[in-house]
N, C-alpha and C positions, 0 to 999 in steps of 0.2 A: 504494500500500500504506500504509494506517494501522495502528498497532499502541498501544494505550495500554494499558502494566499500570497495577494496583491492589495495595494488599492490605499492600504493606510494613510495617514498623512497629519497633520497640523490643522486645524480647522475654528472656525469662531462659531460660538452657540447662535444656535439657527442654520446652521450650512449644513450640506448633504452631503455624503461620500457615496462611493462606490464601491464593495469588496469583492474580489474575485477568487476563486480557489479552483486552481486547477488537478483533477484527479488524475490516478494513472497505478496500474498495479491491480488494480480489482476494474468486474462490472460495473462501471458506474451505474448505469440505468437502472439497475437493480437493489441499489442499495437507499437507503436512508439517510438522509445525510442532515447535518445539525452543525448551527453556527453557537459557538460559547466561547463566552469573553471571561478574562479574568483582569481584573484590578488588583492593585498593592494593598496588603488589608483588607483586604473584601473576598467573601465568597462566589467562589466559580458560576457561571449563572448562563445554562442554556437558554440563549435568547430568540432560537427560530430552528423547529426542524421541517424539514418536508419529506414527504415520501416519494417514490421513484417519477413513478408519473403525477408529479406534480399534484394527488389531487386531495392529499393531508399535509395540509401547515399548520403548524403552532406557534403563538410565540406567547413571550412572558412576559406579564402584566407589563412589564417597564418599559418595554418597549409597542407594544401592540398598537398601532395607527400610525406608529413613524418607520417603522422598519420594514422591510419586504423583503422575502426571501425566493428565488427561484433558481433557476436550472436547465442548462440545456445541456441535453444528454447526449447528441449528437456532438457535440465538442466537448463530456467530460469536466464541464464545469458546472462549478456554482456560484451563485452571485447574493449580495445583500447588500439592499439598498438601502441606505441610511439616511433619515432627514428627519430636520427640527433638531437636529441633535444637542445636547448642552454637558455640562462637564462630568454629569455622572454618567457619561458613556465613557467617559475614557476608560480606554480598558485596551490589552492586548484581546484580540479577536483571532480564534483558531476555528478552522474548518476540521470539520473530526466527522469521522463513515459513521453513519448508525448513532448511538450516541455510547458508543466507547473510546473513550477520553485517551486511550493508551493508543488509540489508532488517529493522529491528528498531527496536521500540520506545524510551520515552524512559529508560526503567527504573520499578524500583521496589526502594530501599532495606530490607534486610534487616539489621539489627543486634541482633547475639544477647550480649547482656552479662548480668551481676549487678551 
């Protein structure tokens, strides 16, 4: 299993990003795939999964209306879309198969300041 996100970046509250996680190593199409972030001090916090075909997402209370999670299985990736965002997103964000946290990528830093 490979997992590499993309997309992080330095941002002001209220601005959107884009995260990418490119898969490779397994079925992607088949598999379960879930975005969780973790913060310094703070507990681990799966913030969006979806199922293969796209047609079970979940997210967590903290984010539900501002974040979007999808996937296009035909290129192996995954995507989340972030907006409104403000400084309690900051958080390293990893893409992880299914939602075993031992199977996940390297991350992709998210910091929301002014």
């Amino acid at each position: 299993v490979r997992l590499v996100e993309s997309g992080g970046g330095l941002v002001q509250p209220g601005e959107s990003l884009r995260l990418s996680c490119a898969a490779s190593g397994f079925t992607f199409s088949a598999a379960y795939m879930s975005w969780v972030r973790q913060a310094p001090g703070k507990e681990r916090e799966r913030v969006a999964r979806i199922s293969p075909a796209s047609t079970t997402i979940d997210y967590a209370d903290s984010v539900q209306g501002r974040f979007r999670v999808s996937r296009d299985n035909s290129r192996s990736t995954l995507y989340l879309d972030l907006s409104s965002l403000n400084t309690d997103d900051t958080a390293m964000y990893y893409c992880v198969k299914g939602t075993n946290w031992g199977e996940r990528g390297q991350g992709t830093q998210v910091t929301v300041s002014s």
